[in-house]
Each structure stands twice: as structure tokens, then as C-alpha cells.
GUPAVEX-846026 format. One record per atom (N, C-alpha, C, CB): residue in three letters; x, z, y. Coordinates in steps of 0.05 Angstrom, whole numbers, plus 5000, padded with zeros to 4 digits. Atoms other than C-alpha are relative to their C-alpha. Glycine has a CB too. Layout:
BEGIN
AlaXZY
...
***
This chain:
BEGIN
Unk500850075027
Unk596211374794
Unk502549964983
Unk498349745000
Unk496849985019
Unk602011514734
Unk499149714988
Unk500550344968
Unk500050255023
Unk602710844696
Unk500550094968
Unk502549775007
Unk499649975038
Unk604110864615
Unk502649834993
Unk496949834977
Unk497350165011
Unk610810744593
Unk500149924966
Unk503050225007
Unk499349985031
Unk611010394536
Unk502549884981
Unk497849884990
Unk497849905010
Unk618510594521
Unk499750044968
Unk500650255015
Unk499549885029
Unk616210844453
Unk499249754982
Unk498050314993
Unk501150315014
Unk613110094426
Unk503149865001
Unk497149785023
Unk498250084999
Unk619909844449
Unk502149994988
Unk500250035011
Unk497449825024
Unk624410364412
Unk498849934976
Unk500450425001
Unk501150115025
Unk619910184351
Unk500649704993
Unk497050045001
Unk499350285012
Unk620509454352
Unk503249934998
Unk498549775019
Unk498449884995
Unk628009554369
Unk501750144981
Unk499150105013
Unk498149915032
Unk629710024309
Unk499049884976
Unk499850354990
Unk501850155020
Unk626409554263
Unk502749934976
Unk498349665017
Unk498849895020
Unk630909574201
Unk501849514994
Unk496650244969
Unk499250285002
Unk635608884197
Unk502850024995
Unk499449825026
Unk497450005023
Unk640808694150
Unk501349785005
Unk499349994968
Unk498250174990
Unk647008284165
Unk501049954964
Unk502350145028
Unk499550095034
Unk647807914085
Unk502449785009
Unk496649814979
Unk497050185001
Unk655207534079
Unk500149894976
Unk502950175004
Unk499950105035
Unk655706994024
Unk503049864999
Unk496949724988
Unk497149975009
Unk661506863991
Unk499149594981
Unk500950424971
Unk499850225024
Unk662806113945
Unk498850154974
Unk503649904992
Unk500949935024
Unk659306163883
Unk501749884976
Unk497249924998
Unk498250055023
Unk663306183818
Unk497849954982
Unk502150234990
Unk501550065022
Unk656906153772
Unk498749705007
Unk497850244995
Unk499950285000
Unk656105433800
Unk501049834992
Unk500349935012
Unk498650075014
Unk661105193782
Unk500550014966
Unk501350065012
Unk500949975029
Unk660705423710
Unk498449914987
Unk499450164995
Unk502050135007
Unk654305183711
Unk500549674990
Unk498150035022
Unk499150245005
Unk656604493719
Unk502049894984
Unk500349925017
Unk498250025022
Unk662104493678
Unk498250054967
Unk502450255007
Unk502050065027
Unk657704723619
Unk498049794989
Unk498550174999
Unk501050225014
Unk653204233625
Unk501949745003
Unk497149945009
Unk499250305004
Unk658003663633
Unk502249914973
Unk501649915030
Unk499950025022
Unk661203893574
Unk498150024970
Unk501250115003
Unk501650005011
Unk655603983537
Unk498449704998
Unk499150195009
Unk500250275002
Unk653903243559
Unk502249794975
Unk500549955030
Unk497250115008
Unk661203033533
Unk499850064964
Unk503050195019
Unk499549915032
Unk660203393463
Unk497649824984
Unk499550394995
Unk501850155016
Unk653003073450
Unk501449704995
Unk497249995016
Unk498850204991
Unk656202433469
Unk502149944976
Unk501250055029
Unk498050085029
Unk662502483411
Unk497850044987
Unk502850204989
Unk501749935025
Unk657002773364
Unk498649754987
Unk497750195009
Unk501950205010
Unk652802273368
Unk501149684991
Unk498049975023
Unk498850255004
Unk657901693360
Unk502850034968
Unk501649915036
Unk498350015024
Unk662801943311
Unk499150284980
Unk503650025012
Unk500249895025
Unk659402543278
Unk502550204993
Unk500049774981
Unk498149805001
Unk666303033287
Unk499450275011
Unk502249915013
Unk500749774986
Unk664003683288
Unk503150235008
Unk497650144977
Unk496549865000
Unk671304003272
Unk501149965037
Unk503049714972
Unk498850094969
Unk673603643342
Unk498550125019
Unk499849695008
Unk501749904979
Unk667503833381
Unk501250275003
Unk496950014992
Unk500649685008
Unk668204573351
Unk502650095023
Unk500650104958
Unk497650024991
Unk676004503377
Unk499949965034
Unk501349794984
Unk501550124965
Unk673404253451
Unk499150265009
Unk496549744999
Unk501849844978
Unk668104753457
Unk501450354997
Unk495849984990
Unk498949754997
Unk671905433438
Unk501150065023
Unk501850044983
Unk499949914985
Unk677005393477
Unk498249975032
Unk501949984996
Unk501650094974
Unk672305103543
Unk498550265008
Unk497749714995
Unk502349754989
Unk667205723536
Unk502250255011
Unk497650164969
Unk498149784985
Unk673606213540
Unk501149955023
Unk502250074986
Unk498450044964
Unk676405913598
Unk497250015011
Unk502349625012
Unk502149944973
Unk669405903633
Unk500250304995
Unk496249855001
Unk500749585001
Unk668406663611
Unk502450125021
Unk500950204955
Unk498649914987
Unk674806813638
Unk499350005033
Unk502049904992
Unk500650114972
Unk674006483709
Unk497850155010
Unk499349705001
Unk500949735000
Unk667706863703
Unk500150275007
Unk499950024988
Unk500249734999
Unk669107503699
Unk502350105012
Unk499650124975
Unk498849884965
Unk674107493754
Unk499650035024
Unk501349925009
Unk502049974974
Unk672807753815
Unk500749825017
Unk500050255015
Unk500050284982
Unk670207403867
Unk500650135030
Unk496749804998
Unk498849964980
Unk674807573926
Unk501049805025
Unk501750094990
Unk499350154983
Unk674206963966
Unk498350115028
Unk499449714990
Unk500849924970
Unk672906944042
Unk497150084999
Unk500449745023
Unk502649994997
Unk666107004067
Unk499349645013
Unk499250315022
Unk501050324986
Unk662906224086
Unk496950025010
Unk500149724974
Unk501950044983
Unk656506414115
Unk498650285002
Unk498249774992
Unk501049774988
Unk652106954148
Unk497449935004
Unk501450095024
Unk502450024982
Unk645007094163
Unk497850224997
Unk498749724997
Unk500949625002
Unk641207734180
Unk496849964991
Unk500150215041
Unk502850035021
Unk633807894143
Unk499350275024
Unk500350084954
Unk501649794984
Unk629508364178
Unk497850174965
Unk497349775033
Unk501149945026
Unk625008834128
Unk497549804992
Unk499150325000
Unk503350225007
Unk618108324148
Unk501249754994
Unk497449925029
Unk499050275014
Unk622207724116
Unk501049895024
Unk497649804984
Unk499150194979
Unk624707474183
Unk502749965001
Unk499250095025
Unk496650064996
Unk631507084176
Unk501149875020
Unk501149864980
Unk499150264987
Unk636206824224
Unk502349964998
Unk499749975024
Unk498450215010
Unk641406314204
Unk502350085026
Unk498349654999
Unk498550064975
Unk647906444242
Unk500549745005
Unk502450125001
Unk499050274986
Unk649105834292
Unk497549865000
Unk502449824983
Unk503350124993
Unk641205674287
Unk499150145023
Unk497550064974
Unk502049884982
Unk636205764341
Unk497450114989
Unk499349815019
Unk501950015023
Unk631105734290
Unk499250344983
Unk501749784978
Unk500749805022
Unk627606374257
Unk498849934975
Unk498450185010
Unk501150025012
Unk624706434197
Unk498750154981
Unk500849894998
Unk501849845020
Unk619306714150
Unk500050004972
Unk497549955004
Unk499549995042
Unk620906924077
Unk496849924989
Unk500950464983
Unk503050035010
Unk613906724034
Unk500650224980
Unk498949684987
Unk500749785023
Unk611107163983
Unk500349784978
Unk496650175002
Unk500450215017
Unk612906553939
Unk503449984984
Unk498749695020
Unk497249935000
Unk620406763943
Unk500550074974
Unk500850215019
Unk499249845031
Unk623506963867
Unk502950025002
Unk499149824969
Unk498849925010
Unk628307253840
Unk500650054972
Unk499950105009
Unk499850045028
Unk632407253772
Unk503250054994
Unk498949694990
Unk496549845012
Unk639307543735
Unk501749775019
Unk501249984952
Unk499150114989
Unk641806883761
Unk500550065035
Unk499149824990
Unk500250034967
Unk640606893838
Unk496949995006
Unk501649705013
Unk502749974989
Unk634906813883
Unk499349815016
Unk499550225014
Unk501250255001
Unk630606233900
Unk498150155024
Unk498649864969
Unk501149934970
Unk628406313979
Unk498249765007
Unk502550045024
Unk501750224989
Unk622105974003
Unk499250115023
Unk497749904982
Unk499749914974
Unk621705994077
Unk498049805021
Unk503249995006
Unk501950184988
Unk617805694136
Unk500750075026
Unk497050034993
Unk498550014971
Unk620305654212
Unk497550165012
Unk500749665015
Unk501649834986
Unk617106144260
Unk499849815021
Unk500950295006
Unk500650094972
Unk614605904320
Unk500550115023
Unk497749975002
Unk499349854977
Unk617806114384
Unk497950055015
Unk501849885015
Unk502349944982
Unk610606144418
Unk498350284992
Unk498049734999
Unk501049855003
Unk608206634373
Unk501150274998
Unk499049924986
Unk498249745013
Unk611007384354
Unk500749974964
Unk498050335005
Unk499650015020
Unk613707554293
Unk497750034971
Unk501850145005
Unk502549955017
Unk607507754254
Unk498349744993
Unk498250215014
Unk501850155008
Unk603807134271
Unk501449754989
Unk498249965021
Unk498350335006
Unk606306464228
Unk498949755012
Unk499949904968
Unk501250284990
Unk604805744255
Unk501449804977
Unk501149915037
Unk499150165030
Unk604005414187
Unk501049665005
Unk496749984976
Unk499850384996
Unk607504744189
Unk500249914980
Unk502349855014
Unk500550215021
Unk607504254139
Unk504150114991
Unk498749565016
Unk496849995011
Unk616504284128
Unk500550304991
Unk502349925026
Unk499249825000
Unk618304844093
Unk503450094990
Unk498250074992
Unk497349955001
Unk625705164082
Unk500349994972
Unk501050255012
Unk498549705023
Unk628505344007
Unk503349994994
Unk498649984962
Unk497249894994
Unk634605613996
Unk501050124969
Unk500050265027
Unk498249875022
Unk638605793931
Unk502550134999
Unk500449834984
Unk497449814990
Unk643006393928
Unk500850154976
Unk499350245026
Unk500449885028
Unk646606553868
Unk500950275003
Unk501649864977
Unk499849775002
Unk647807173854
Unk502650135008
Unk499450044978
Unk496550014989
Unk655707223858
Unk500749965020
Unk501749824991
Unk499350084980
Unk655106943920
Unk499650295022
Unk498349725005
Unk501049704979
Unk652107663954
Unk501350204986
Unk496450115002
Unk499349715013
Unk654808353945
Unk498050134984
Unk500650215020
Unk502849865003
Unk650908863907
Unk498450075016
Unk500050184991
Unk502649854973
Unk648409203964
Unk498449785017
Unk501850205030
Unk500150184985
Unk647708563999
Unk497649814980
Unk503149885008
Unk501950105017
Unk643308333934
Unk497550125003
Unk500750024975
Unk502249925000
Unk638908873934
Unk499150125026
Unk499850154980
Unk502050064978
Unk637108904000
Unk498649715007
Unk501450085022
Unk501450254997
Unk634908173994
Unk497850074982
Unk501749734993
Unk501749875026
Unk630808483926
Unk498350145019
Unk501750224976
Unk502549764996
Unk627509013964
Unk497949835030
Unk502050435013
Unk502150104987
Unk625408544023
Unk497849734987
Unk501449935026
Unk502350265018
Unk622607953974
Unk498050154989
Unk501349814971
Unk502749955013
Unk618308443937
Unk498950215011
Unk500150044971
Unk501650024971
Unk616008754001
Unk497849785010
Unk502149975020
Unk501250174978
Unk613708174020
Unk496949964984
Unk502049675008
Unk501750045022
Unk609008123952
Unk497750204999
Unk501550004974
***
């Protein structure tokens, strides 16, 4: 009696399409916070002395130096890693832990706002074991390559 090799289910699950994403420090973080803490600092004179001349003097140069900082590239190291599969499945280098992208996941010019939920080692990848804790994760944009963006793009709205 021949048995059934099933070699070809293997090679399928196997070449399953999985992306190794490298993030970098985010520079539009920083900006961020700087804007608003000057933007704190300016209401703050405004509202006590009423000098718009000074403010005006404050906030010129402040926006050109963020623009600049900006729009240099961002050539720092890499500070973290973690591979995506095309069915939303991530795993965290240095975790044991998998995890399931949601269809709840967005995206926006800024970066991308990851909502996630731990797989269950008992089940396969297809089936979830809904738990109550779930992951999210904010990834600005600067922080991924292009290519490294829009392959996060094409598996979030996959998943939708």
C-alpha cells in the first residue's frame, strides 16, 4: 500500500511569503515633542505678557531648525527587528511570543498604529485564541524604509 506524501502542503506552508522589517529611531518624534512644548511655552508668554513680536522671534527660528533636522536623513543604526508574515503574523525578535495583526490596524502619512493579539501556541496560525490583553504598537513612519513601509501597507489592508 503507497502512502501520500504530503511534501507539497509542507513546501506551501514553508514558502509562505515573510518579511524581515528593521526600525530605525524616529526623528518625527522628536519634532513632535518639541513642537508641542514649544507651542506650550509660546501660549504661556502670550498669555501673560501679550508679546507677539517675541513669540514671532521664538517661533521662526524653532520651525526652521525642526524643518531642517527633518529633512535630514535618517541614517542611524537599526534598534529593532521583527518579521510579518502576509496573514498578519508577527514575531518580535528576542520574543517567544507570536502575534496576530487585527483588521483594526491603521495607517496614516504619519506612521502606523498596530493592534495586535498573542497567538496561542496550542493552536495554528489561522486559528486565534481571543484573550482579553491585547498588543498596540506605534511605528512612525521614518522609523521603516520605504519598502519596509509598504510591505507593512500591503499586509494591514490584506488583512481588511
Amino acid at each position: 500500500m503507497k502512502t501520500q506524501n504530503s511534501t507539497l502542503w509542507c513546501n506551501l506552508f514553508s514558502s509562505a511569503s515573510k518579511y524581515n522589517i528593521s526600525l530605525r529611531r524616529s526623528r518625527y518624534k522628536l519634532a513632535i515633542y518639541c513642537s508641542l512644548i514649544l507651542g506650550a511655552g509660546l501660549t504661556i508668554l502670550l498669555s501673560f505678557s501679550y508679546n507677539y513680536l517675541l513669540a514671532l522671534i521664538i517661533l521662526f527660528p524653532a520651525l526652521i531648525l525642526i524643518g531642517i533636522y527633518l529633512s535630514a536623513d535618517n541614517s542611524e543604526g537599526i534598534n529593532g527587528h521583527f518579521s510579518v508574515t502576509e496573514d498578519g503574523v508577527i514575531a518580535f525578535k528576542g520574543e517567544s511570543a507570536n502575534y496576530q495583526l487585527l483588521a483594526s490596524s491603521r495607517l496614516s502619512f504619519v506612521g502606523c498604529w498596530l493592534k495586535m493579539i498573542e497567538l496561542d501556541s496550542l493552536f495554528d496560525h489561522k486559528t486565534i485564541a481571543i484573550k482579553a490583553s491585547s498588543r498596540e504598537l506605534f511605528i512612525f513612519k521614518d522609523s521603516l524604509s520605504g519598502q519596509d513601509f509598504a510591505r507593512l501597507l500591503r499586509v494591514i489592508k490584506g488583512l481588511g
